[in-house]
N, CA, C and O of each residue as an XYZ file, in Angstrom:
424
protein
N       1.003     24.460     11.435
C       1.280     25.128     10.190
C       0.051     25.889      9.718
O       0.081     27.102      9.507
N      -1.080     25.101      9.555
C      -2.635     25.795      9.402
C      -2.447     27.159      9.914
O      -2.306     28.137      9.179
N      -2.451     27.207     11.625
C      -2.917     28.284     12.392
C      -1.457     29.669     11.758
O      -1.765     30.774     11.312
N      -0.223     29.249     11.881
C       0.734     29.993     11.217
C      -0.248     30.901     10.163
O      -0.496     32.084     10.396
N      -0.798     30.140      8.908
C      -1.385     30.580      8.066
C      -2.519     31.517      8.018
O      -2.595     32.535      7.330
N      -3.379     31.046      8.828
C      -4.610     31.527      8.929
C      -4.108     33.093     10.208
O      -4.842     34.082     10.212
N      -3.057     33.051     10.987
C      -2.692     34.134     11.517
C      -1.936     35.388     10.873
O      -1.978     36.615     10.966
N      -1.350     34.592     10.297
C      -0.725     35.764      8.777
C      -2.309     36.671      7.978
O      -2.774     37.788      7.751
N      -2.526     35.506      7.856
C      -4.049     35.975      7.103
C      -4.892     37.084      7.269
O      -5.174     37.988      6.484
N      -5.307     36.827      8.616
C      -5.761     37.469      9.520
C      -5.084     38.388     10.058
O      -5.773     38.897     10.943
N      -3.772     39.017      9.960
C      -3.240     40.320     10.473
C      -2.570     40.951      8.907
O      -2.041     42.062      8.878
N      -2.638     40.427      8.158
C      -2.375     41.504      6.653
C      -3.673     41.434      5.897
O      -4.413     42.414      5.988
N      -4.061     40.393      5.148
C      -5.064     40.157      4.413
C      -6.753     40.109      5.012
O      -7.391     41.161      4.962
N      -7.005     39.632      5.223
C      -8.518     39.550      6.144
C      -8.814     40.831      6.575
O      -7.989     41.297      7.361
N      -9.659     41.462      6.316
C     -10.667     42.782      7.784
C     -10.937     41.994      8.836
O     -10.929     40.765      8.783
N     -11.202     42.701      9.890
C     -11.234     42.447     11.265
C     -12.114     41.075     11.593
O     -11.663     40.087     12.173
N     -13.301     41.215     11.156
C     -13.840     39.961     11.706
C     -14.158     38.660     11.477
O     -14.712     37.820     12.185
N     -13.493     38.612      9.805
C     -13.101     37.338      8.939
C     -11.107     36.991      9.632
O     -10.468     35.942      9.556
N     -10.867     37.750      9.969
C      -9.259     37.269     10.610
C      -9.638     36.250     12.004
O      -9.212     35.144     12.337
N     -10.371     36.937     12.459
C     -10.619     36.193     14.297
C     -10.440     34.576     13.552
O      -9.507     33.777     13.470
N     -12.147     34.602     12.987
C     -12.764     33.557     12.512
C     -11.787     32.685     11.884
O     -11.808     31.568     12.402
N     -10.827     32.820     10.826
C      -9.843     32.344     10.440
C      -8.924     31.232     11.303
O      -8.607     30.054     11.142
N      -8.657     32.353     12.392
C      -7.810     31.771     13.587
C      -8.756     30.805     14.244
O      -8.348     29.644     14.274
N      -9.720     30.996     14.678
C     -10.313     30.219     15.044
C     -10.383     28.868     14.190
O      -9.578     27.937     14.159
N     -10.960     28.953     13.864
C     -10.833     27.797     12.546
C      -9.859     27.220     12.660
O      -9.982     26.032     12.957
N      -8.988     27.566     12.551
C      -7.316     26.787     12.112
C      -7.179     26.097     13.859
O      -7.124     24.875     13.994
N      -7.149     26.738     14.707
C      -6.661     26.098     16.266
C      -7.443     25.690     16.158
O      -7.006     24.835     16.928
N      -8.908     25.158     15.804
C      -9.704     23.528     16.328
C      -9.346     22.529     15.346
O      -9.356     21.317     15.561
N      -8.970     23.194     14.060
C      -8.836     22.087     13.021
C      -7.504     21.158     13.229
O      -7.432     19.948     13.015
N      -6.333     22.137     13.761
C      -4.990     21.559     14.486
C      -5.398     20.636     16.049
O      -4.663     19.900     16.707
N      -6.623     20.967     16.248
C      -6.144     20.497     17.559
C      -6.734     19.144     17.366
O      -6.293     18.144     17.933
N      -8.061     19.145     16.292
C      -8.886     17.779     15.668
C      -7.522     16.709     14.996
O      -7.464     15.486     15.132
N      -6.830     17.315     14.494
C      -5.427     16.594     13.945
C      -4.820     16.202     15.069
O      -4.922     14.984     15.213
N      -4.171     16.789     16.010
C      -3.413     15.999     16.991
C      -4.267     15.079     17.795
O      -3.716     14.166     18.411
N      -5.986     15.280     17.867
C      -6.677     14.444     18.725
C      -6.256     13.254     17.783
O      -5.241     12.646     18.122
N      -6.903     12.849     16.650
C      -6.997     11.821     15.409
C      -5.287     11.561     15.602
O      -5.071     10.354     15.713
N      -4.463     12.105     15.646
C      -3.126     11.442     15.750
C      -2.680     10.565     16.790
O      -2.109      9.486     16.628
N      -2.983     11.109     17.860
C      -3.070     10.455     19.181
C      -3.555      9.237     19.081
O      -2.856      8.237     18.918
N      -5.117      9.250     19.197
C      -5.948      8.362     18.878
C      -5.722      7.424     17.768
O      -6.458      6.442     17.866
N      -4.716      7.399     16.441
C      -4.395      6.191     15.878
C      -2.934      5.765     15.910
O      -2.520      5.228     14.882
N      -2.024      5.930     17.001
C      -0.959      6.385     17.946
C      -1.227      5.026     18.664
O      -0.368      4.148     18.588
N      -2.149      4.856     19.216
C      -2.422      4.284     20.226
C      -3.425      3.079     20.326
O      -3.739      2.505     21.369
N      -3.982      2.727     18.749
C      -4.954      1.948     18.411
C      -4.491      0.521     18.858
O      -5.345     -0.179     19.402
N      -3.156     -0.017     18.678
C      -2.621     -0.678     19.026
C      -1.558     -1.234     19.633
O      -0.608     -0.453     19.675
N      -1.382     -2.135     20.051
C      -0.026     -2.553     21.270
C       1.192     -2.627     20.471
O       1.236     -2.990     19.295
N       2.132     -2.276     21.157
C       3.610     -2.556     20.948
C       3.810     -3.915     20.463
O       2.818     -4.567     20.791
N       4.458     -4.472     19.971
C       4.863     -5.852     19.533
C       6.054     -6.131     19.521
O       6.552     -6.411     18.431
N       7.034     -6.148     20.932
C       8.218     -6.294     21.016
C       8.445     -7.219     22.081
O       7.710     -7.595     22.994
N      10.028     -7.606     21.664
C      10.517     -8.769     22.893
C       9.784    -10.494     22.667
O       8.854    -10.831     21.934
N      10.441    -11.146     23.398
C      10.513    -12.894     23.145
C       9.292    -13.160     23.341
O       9.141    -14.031     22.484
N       7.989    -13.019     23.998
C       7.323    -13.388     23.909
C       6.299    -13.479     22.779
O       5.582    -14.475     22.685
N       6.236    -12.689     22.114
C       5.786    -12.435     20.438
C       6.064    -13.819     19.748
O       5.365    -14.440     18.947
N       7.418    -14.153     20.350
C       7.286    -15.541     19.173
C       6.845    -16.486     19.442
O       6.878    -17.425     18.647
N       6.152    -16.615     20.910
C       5.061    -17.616     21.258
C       4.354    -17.910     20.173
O       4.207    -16.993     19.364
N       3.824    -19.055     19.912
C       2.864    -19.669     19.014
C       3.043    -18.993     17.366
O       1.979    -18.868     16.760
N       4.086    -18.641     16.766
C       4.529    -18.749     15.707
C       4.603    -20.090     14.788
O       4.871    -21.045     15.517
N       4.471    -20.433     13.580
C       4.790    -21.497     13.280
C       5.994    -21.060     11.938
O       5.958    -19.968     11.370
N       6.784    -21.914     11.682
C       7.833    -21.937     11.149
C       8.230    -23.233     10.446
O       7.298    -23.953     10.084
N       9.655    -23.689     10.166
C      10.135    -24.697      9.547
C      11.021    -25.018      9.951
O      11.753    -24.088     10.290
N      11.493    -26.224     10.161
C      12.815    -26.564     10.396
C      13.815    -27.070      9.330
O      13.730    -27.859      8.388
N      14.810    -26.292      9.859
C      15.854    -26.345      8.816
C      16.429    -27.452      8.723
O      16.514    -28.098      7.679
N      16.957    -27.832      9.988
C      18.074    -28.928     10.319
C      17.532    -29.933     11.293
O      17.198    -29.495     12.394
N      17.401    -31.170     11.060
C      17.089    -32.120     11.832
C      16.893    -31.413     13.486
O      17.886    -31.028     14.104
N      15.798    -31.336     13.943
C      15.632    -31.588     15.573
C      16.272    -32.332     16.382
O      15.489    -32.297     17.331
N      17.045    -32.927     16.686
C      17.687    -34.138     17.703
C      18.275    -33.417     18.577
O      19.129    -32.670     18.100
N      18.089    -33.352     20.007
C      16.907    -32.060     20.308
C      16.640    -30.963     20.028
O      15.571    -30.357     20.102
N      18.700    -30.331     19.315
C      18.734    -28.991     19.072
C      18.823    -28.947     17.305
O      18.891    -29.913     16.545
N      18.805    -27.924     17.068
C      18.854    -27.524     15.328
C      18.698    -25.943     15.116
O      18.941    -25.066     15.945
N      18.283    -25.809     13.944
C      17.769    -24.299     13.276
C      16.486    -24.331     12.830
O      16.095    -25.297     12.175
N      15.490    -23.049     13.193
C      14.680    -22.994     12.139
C      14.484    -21.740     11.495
O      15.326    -20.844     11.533
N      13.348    -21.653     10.882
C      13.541    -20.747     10.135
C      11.938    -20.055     10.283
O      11.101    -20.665      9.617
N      11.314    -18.642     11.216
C      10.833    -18.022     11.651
C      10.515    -16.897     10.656
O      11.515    -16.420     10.119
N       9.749    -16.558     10.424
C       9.135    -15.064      9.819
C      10.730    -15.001      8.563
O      11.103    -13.854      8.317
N      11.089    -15.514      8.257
C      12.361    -15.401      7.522
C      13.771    -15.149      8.308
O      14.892    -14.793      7.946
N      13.311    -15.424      9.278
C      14.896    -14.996     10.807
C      15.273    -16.633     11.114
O      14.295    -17.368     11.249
N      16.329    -17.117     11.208
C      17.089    -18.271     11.564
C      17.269    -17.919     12.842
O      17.848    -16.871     13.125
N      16.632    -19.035     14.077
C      16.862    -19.372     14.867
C      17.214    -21.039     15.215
O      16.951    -22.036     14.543
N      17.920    -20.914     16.554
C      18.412    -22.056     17.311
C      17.467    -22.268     18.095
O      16.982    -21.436     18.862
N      16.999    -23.859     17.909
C      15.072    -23.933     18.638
C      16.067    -25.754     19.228
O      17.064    -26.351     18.821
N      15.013    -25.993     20.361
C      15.208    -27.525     20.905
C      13.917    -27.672     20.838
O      12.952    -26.974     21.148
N      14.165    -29.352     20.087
C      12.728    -29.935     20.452
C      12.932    -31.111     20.861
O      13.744    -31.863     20.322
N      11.979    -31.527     22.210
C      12.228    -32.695     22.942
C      11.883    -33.994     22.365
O      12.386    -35.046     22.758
N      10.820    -33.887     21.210
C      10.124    -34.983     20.052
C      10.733    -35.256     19.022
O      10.641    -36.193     18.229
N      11.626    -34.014     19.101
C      12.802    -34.570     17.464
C      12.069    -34.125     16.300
O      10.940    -33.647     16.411
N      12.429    -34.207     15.619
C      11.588    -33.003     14.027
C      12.395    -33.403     12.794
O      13.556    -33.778     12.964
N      12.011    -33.366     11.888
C      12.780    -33.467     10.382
C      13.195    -32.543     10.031
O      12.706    -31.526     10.524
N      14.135    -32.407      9.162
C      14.475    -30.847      8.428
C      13.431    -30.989      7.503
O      13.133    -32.059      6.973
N      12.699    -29.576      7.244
C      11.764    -29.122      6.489
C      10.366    -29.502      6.528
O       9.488    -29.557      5.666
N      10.422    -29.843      8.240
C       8.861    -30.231      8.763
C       8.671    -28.379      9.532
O       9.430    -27.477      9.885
N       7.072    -28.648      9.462
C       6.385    -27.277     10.298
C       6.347    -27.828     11.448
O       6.041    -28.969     11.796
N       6.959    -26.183     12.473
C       6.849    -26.609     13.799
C       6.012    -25.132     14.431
O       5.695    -24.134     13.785
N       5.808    -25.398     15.852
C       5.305    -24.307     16.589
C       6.112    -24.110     17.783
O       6.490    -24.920     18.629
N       6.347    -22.496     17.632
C       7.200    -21.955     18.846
C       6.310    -22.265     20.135
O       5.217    -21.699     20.168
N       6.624    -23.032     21.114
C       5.909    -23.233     22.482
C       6.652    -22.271     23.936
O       5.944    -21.806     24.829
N       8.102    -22.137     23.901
C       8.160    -20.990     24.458
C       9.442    -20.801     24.121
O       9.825    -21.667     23.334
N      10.486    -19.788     24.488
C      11.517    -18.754     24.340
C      12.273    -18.906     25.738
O      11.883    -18.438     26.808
N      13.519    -19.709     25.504
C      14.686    -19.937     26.426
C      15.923    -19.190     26.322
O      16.920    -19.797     25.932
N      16.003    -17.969     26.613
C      16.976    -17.089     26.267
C      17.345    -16.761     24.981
O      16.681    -15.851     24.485
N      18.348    -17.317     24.195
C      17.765    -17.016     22.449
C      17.696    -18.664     21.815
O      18.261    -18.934     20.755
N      16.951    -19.679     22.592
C      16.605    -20.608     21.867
C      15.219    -20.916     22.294
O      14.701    -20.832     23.407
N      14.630    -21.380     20.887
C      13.269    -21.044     21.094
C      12.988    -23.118     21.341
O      13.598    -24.119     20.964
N      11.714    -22.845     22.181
C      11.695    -24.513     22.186
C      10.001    -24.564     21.332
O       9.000    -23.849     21.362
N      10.442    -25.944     20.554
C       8.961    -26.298     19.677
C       8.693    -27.531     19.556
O       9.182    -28.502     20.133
N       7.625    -27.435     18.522
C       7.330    -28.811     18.818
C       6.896    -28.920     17.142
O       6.913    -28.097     16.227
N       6.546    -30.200     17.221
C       5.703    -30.222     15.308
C       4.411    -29.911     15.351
O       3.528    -30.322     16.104
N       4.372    -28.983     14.286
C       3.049    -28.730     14.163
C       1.984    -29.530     14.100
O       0.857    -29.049     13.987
């Protein structure tokens, strides 16, 4: 959009050697923007899929005996735990069995 501008500029308004300069200007300042875009684009990793909920901690909703509900980042899941759990004890996601997560007490 800059360079749009500064090219208009530079072929009605501007004399000859304040127009170049103009243009110039504008294509490094666009191109400093898409570098800086890129570059915070890319600062960090994706955060998708089952493994993310590795080592989460959460609550349990419903008695553990092995299977139950808990309750994750505010998302209700179906978790097994082999130790058994109380409703409304903290637990930790230990790993992700298709969509049941297995834990343990915190």
């Amino acid at each position: 959009m800059l360079f749009l501008i500064a090219l208009l500029l530079a072929l009605f308004v501007l004399p000859s050697p304040w127009g170049v300069i103009a243009v110039v200007v504008a294509i490094v300042i666009d191109l400093v923007e898409v570098g800086v875009g890129v570059w915070y684009s890319k600062r960090r990793k994706a955060k998708v899929g089952s493994s993310t909920l590795v080592g989460l901690t959460g609550v349990a909703i419903d008695p553990l005996d092995p299977e139950g509900q808990v309750r994750i980042n505010g998302e209700i899941w179906r978790a097994r735990c082999d130790l058994g759990c109380e409703a409304g004890a903290p637990i930790v996601v230990r790993a992700v069995d298709g969509l049941t997560l297995e834990v343990a007490p915190a």
